[in-house]
C-alpha positions as CSV (number, residue, x, y, z in Angstrom):
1,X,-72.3,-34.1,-46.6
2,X,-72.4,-37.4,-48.2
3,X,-73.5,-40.1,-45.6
4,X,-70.9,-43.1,-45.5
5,X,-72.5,-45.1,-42.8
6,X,-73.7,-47.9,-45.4
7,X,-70.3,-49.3,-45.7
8,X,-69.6,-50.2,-42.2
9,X,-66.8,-52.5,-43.1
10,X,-64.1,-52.3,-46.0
11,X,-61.1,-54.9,-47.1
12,X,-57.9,-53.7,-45.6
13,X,-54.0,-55.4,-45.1
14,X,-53.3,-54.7,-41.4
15,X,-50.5,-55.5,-39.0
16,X,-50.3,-55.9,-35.2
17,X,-46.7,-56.5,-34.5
18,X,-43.3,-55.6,-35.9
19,X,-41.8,-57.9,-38.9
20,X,-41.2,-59.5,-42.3
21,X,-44.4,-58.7,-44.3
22,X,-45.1,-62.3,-45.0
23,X,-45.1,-63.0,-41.2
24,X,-47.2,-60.2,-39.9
25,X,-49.6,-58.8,-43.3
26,X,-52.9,-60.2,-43.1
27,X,-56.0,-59.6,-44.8
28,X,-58.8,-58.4,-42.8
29,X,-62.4,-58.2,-45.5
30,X,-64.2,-57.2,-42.5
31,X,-62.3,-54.2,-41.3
32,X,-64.0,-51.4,-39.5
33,X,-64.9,-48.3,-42.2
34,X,-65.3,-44.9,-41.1
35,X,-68.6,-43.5,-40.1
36,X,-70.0,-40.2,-40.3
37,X,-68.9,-39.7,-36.7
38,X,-65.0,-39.5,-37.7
39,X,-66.3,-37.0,-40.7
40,X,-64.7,-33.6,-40.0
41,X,-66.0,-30.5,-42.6
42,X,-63.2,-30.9,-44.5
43,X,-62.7,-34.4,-44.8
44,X,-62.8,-36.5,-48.2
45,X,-63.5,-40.5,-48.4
46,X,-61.7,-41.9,-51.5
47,X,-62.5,-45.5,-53.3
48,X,-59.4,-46.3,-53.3
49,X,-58.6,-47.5,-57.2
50,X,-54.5,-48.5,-56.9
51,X,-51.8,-47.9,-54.1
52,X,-48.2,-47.6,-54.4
53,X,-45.8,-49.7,-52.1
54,X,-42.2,-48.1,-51.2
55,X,-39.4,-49.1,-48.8
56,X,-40.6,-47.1,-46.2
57,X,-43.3,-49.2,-45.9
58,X,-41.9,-52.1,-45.1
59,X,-39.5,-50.8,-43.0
60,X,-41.5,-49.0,-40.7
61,X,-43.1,-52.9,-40.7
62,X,-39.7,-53.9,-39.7
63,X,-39.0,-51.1,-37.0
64,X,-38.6,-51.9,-33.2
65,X,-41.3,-52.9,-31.4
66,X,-41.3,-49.8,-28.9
67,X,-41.3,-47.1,-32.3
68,X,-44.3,-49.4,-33.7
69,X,-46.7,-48.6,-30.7
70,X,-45.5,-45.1,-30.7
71,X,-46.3,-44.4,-34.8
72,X,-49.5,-46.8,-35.4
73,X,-52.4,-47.3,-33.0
74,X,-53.0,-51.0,-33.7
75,X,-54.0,-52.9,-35.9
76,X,-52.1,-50.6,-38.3
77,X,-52.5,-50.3,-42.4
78,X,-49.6,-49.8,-44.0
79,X,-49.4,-47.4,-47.4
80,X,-49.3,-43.5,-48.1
81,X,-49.8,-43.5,-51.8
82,X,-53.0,-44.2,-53.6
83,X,-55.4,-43.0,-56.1
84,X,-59.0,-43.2,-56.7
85,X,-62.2,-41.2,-56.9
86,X,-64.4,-39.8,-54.6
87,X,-67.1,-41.8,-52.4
88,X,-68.5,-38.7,-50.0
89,X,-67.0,-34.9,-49.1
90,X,-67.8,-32.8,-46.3
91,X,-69.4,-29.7,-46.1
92,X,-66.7,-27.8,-46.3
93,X,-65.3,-29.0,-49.3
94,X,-64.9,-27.4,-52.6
95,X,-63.7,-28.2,-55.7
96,X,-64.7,-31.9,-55.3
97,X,-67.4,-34.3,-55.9
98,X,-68.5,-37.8,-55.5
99,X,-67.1,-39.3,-59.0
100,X,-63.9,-36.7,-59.4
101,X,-60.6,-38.6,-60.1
102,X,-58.2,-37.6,-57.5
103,X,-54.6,-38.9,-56.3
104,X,-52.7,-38.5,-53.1
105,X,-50.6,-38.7,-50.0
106,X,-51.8,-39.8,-46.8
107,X,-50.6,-37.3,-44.1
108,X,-48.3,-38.9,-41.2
109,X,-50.7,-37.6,-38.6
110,X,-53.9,-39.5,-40.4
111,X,-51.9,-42.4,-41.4
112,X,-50.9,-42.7,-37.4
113,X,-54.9,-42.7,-36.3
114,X,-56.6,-44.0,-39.0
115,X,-53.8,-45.9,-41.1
116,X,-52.6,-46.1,-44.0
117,X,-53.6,-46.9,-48.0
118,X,-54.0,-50.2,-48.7
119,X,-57.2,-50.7,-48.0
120,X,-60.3,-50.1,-50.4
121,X,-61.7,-46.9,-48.8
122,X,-59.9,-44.2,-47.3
123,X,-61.0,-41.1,-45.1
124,X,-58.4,-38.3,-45.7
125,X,-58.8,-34.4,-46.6
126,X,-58.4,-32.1,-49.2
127,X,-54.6,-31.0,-48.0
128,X,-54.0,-34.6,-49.1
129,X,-55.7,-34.3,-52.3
130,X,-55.1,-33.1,-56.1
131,X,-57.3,-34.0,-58.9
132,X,-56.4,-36.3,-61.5
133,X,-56.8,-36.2,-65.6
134,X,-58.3,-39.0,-67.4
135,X,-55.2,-38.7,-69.3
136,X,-53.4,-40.6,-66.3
137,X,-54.2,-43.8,-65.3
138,X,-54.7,-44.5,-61.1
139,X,-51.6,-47.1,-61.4
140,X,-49.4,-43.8,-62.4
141,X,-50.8,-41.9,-60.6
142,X,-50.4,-43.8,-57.0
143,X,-47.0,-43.1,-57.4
144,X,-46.5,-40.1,-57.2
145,X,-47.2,-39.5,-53.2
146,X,-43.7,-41.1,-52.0
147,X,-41.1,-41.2,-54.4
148,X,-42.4,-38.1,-57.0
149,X,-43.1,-35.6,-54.4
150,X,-39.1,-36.7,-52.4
151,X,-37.5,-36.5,-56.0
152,X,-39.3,-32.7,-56.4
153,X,-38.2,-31.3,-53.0
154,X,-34.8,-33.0,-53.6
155,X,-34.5,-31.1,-56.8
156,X,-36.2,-28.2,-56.1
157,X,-36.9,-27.1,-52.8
158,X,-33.1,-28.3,-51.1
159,X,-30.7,-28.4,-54.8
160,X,-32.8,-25.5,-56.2
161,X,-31.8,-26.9,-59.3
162,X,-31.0,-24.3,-62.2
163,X,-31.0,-24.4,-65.9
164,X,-27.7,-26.1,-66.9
165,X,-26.2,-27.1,-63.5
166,X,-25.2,-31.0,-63.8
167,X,-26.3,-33.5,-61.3
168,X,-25.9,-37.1,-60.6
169,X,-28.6,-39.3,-59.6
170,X,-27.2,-42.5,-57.6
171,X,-29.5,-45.1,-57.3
172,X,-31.4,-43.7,-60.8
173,X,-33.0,-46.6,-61.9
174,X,-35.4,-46.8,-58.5
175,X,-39.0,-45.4,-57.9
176,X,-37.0,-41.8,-56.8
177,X,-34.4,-41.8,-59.4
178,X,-36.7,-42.6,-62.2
179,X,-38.4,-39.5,-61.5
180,X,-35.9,-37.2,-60.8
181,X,-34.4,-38.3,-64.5
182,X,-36.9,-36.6,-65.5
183,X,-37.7,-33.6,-63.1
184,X,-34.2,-33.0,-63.6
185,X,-34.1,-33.1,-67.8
186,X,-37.4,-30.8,-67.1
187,X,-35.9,-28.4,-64.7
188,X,-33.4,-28.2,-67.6
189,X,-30.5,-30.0,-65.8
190,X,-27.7,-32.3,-67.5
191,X,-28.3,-35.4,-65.5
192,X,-25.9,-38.1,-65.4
193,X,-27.3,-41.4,-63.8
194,X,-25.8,-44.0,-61.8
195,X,-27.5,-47.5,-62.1
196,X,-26.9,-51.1,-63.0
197,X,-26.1,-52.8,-65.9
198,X,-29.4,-53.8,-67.0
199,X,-30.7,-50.5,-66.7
200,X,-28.6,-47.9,-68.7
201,X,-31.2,-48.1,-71.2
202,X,-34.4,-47.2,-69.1
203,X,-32.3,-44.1,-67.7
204,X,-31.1,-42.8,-71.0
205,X,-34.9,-43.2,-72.3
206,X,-35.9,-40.9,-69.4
207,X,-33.6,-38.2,-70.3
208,X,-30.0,-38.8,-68.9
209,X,-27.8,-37.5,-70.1
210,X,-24.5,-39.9,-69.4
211,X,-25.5,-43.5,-67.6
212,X,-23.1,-44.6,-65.5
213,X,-22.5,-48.6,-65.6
214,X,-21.7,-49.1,-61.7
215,X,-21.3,-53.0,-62.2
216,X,-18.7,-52.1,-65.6
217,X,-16.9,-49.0,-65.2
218,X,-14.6,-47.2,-62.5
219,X,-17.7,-44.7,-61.3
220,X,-15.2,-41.9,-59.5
221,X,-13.1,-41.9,-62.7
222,X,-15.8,-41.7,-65.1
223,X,-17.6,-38.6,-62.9
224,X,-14.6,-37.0,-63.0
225,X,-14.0,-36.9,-67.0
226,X,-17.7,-35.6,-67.4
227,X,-18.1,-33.4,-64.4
228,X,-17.6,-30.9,-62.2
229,X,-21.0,-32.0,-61.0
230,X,-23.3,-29.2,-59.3
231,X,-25.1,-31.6,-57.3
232,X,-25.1,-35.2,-56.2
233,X,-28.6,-37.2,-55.5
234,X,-27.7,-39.8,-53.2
235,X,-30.6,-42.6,-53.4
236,X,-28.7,-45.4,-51.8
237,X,-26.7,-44.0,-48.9
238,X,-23.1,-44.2,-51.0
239,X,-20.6,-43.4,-48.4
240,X,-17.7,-44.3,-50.9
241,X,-18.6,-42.4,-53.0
242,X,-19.0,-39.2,-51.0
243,X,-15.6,-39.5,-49.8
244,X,-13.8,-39.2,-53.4
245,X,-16.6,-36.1,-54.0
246,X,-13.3,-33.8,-54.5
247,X,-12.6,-35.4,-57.8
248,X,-15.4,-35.0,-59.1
249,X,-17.4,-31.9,-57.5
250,X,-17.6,-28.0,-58.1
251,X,-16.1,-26.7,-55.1
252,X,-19.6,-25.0,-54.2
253,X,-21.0,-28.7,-54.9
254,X,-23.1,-30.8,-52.7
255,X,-24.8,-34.4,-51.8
256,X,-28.5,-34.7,-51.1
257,X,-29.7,-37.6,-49.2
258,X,-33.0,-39.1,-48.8
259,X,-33.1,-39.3,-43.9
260,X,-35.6,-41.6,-42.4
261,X,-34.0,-44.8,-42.6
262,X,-33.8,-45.8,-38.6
263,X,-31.0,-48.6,-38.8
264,X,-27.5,-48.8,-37.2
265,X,-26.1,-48.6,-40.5
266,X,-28.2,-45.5,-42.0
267,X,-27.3,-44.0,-38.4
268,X,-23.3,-44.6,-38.6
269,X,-23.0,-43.9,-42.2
270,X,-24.7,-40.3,-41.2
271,X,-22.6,-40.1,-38.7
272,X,-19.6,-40.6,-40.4
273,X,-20.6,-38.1,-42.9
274,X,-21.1,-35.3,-40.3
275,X,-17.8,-35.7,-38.3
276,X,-15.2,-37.6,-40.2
277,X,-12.3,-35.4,-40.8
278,X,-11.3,-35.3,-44.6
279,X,-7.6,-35.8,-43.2
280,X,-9.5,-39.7,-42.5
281,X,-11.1,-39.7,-45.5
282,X,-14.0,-37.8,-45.1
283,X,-15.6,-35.2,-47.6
284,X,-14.5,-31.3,-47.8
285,X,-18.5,-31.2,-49.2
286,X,-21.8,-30.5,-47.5
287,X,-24.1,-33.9,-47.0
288,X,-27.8,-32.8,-46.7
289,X,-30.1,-35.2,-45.9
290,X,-33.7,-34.3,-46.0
291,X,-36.8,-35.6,-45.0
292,X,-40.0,-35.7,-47.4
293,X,-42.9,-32.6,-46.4
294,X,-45.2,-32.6,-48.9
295,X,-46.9,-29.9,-48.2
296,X,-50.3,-28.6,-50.1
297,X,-48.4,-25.9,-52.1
298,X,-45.5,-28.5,-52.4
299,X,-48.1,-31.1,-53.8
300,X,-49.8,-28.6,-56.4
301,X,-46.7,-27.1,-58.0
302,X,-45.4,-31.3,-58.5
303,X,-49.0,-32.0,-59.9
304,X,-49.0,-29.1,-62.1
305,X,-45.0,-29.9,-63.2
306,X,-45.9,-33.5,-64.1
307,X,-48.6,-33.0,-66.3
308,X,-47.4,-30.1,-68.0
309,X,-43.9,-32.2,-68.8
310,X,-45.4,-35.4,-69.4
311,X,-43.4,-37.3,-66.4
312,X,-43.9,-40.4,-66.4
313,X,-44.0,-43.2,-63.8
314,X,-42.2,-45.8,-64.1
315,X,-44.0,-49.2,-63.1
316,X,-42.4,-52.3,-62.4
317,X,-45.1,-54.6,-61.7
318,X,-48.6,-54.4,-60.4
319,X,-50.7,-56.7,-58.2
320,X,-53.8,-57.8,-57.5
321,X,-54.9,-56.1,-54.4
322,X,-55.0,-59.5,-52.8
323,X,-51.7,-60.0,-53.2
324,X,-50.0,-57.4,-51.4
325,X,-47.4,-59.6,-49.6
326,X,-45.7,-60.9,-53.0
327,X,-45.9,-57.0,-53.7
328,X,-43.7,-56.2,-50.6
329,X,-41.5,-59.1,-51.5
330,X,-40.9,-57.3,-55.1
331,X,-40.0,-53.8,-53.2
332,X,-37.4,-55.5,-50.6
333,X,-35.8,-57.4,-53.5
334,X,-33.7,-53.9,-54.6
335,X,-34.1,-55.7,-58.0
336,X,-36.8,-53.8,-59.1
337,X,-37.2,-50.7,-61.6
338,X,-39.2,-48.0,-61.1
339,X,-42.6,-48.0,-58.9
340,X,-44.3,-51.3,-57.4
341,X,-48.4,-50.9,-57.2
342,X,-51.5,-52.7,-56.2
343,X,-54.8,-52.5,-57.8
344,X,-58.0,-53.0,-56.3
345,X,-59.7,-55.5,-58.5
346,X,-63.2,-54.5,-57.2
347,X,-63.4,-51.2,-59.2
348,X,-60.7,-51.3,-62.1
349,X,-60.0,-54.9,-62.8
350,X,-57.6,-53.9,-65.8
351,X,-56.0,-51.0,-64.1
């Protein structure tokens, strides 16, 4: 094993109390590292190269007070995408060495006692791990933890999406929805996307099918001249539109939801999926909603999936790893395409 007692300090963006980033984030240079004594057999420090931020970060920044000391011991770090390369293995590692290129998922369990990702090292383990090509660059490949692995287990573990079944992607032009464009054109789907405006263009270059113009067109109507739809991949909680599902859906059809959110409205609108009679407007069609696993198998057949295919992520912006509060502003804008990333400056100034 690889000592890692030299670095007894690291840079890190830590939090102590529930908030809006830009009141709460701070910058600690002289945050505590891991030593060899938190080193288990299978464990794996990373140099952390770039991060990826997603809503869930933020909103677990924004949670209750009472749920924040129950998920984070404190100071927490925030983050559960990155990508790097490898600073020190344990002894029971294989497969890996100091140098490799890797990318990865921080576990809930590690990111509740040792935090989170944005932070320039980072003790994890190989479950958490998969090695990464030169061909991809650390800034697309920190997104893939969060929003490539919840797009593949929407598509393929819960829709078991089939060669020419049709889905709809609501929500398509976001870090999930750009990738399950693509998963979904992969998988051999005909995906029709739901988006803004502005971004017809950037979901029809990622393999949809029919874009959707939610801004410009009647979106019930226009589902039901292309459909029946197989599936629907609800991104942004669209209660309205699950009512009219009937119009537009086979009658074996479904919605698939993204569960995690912990506000009143997420709750009530979940709620009122569940138990609201379609004689009151409800749906005669199931509404899953799923939470993200990522399991190791889970993580190896998306790694092997994206680079076969070529998916590609799509990045927003990037920021300098000091600057990880306008980064958070960027994510809880909802203006945003795509996937919002930091890079640490230290080891790839130019991504």
């Amino acid at each position: 094993m690889n000592s890692i007692d030299e670095t007894p300090t690291k840079a890190a963006w830590v939090y102590s109390s529930t908030g809006q980033p830009r009141d709460v984030l701070k910058l600690d240079k002289e945050f505590p590292s891991e030593r060899n004594k938190h080193f288990k057999p299978d464990d794996v420090l990373v140099d952390v190269v770039a991060m990826s931020i997603n809503p869930v970060d933020y909103k677990l920044m924004q949670t209750y007070q009472i749920l924040h000391k129950f998920m984070h011991k404190s100071p927490a770090i925030p983050g559960f995408d990155f990508a790097g390369k490898v600073a020190a293995t344990g002894p029971d590692v294989r497969g890996l060495k100091v140098g490799d290129r890797v990318w990865g998922r921080q576990s809930m369990g590690r990111y509740k006692d040792q935090g989170g990702t944005l932070t320039t090292q980072i003790l994890t383990d190989t479950k958490c791990l998969y090695t990464l090509p030169e061909s991809i660059s650390f800034n697309d490949a920190a997104g893939y933890g969060i929003a490539g692995l919840t797009a593949w287990e929407g598509l393929v573990d819960h829709m078991k999406i089939e060669p020419g079944q049709k889905v709809v992607i609501v929500g398509a032009s976001g870090g999930v929805g750009t990738y399950a464009i693509q998963l979904a054109k992969a998988l051999g789907a005909e995906v029709t996307s739901i988006s803004s405006t502005t971004n017809l263009q950037l979901c029809k270059s990622l393999g949809a099918t029919h874009a959707v113009d939610y801004k410009s067109e009647d979106v019930v109507a226009r589902l039901a001249e292309l459909g029946p739809y197989d599936h629907v991949f609800d991104l942004i909680n669209d209660n309205g539109l699950y009512r009219a599902s009937s119009k537009f859906m086979k009658q074996g059809g479904a919605f698939y939801g993204i569960a995690g959110d912990i506000t009143m409205g997420y709750l009530a609108s979940a709620l009122s999926r569940k138990f609201r009679p379609r004689i009151l407007g409800g749906s005669s069609h199931p509404y899953h909603d799923y939470l993200l696993q990522a399991a190791p198998k889970t993580i190896k057949e998306f790694s092997e999936f994206v680079f076969q295919n070529g998916i590609k992520t799509v990045v927003d912006s990037v920021y300098n790893f000091d600057h990880a509060v306008a980064a958070f502003e960027r994510v809880a804008s909802h203006r945003a395409k795509g996937k919002h990333g930091l890079q640490n400056e230290r080891i790839v100034p130019n991504g």
